[in-house]
N, C-alpha and C positions, 0 to 999 in steps of 0.2 A: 504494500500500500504506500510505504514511505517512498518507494521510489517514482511514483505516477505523481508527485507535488512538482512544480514548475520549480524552479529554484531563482529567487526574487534578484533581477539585474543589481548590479552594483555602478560606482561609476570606473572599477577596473574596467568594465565590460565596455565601457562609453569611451575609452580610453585605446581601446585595442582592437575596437571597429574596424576593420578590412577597409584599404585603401581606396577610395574615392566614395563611400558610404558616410552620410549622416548617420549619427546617433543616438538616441532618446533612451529616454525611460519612462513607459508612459503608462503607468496604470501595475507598475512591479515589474514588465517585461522590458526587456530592449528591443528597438525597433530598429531596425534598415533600413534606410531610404537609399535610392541611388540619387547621383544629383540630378536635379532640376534640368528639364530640358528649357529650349532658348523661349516659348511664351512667356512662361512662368517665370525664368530672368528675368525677360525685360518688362517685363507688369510689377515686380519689385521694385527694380533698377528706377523705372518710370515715376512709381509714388513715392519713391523716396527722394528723388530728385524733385518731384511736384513740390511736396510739403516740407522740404529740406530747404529751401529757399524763404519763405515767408515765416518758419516755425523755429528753425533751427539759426540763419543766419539772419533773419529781422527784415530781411530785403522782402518788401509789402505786404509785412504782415507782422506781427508779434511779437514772435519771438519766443524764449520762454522754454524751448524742449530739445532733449536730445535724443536723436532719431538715429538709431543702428540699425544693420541689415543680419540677419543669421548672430544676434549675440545668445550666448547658450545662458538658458534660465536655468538655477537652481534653484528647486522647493524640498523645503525640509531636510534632514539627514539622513546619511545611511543607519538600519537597512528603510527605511522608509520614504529615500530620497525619488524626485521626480527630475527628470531632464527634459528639458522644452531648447528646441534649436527653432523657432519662429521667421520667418520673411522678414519682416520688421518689427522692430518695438520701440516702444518711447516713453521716455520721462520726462517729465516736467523740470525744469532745472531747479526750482525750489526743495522738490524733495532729492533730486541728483546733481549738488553744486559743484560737485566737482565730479574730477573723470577717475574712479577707483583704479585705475590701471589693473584690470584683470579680466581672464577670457570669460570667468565664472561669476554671473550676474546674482545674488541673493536678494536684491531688493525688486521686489515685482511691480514691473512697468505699468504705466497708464494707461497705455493703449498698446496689443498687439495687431497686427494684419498677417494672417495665414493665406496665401497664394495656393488653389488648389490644384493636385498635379493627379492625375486617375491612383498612383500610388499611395497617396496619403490623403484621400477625399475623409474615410472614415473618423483617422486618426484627428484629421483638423476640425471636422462638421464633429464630432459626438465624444471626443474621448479627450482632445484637448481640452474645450470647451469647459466640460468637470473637473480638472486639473486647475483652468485660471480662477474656476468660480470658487473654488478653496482656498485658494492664493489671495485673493482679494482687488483681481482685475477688475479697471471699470468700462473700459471700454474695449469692442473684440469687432474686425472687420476682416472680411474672405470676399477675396478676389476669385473669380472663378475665370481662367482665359478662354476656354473652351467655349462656357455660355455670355461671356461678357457681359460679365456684371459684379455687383460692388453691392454685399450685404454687411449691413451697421449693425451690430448688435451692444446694449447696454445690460449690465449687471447692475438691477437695482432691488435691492432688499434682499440680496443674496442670489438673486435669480436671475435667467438670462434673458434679456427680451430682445424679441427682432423689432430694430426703430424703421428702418428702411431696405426697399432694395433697390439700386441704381442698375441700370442698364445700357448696353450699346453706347450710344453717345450723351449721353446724360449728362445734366450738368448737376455735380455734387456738390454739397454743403452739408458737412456732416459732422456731428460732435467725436470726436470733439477738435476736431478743426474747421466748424462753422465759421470763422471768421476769413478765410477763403473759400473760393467756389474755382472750379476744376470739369473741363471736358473727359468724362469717362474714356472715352475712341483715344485720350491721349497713353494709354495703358494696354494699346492691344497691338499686340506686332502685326502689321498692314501685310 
C-alpha cells in the first residue's frame, strides 16, 4: 500500500528539471512544461512591454509597479512548498521597494497573467488559480492566443471572480491597470 503514495515534489526536484523544461510544484506534484512556443512568447513579450511602459517606467501612466516575466513564486515551505513559474507578475513598488536580488520570489504578487499554451491550459484555468487564492493574490488574468482573448479575474473575499473577458481587438481597461487602455490585436502574432 505504502508504495502506491505519490511521493510529495521537493524543490531538489524543481532544481534538476531536464534541460529546457519549466518547473512547478503544483498541488505536491512536479510539473513539466516544455517551453512556450512563439504565440504564447510574444503575447507575454507584448503585455509586458504594453504595461511596462506606463506602470513600470511612469512614461503615460503611473507608475508604481514592478513587472517581471517567468519570476519563480514560492509559497510556503518544504515538504508543503508550492512553485509557480507564471508569464508575468507584478508588485506594487510600495509593498516591493526594493529589488530583493533573488531568483526565488516569497512575497506574492499583485497581479499574475498566465499565457495559455494546450500544455498547461488545466494547470493555469483550475489548479493555479487555488494555489494564488491561498496565497492571497488579488488580481489573476489569462491570455488565451489560440482564442484571442484576455480574461480579468479578481479575488474578492477569498474567492475568484471572472470581472471581464476581452476579445480579438478589444480595447482593454482592466484592474488593475484601468488607468491605461490597450488594443487586445496588439498581443497576437499577425
Amino acid at each position: 500500500m505504502a508504495d502506491t503514495l505519490l511521493k510529495r515534489a521537493t524543490y531538489e526536484d524543481v532544481l534538476n528539471a531536464p534541460p529546457g523544461f519549466r518547473a512547478e510544484i503544483l498541488e505536491g506534484r512536479l510539473v513539466l512544461m516544455p517551453r512556450p512556443a512563439s504565440a504564447h512568447l510574444y503575447a507575454a513579450y507584448q503585455l509586458g512591454r504594453i504595461l511596462g511602459g506606463p506602470f513600470v517606467d511612469g512614461v503615460d501612466g503611473p507608475g508604481r509597479w514592478i513587472i517581471l516575466m517567468e519570476p519563480e513564486l514560492n509559497f510556503g515551505k518544504e515538504p508543503n512548498l508550492e512553485v509557480a513559474d507564471p508569464d508575468l507578475a507584478g508588485w506594487r513598488t510600495k509593498r516591493m521597494p526594493q529589488n530583493p536580488d533573488t531568483a526565488r520570489f516569497t512575497l506574492v504578487p499583485d497581479w499574475i497573467c498566465e499565457v495559455i499554451s494546450p500544455s498547461s491550459e488545466e494547470n493555469d484555468t483550475v489548479i493555479k488559480p487555488r494555489m494564488y487564492q491561498k496565497a492571497g493574490l488579488a488580481y489573476y488574468w489569462i491570455v488565451h492566443p489560440r482564442e484571442r482573448t484576455l480574461e480579468t479575474r479578481v479575488f474578492k473575499n477569498n474567492v475568484l471572480e471572472h470581472a471581464e473577458t476581452f476579445r480579438d481587438a478589444d480595447t482593454v481597461a482592466a484592474p488593475p491597470f484601468h488607468e491605461i487602455t490597450f488594443n487586445l490585436d496588439k498581443l497576437w502574432w499577425k
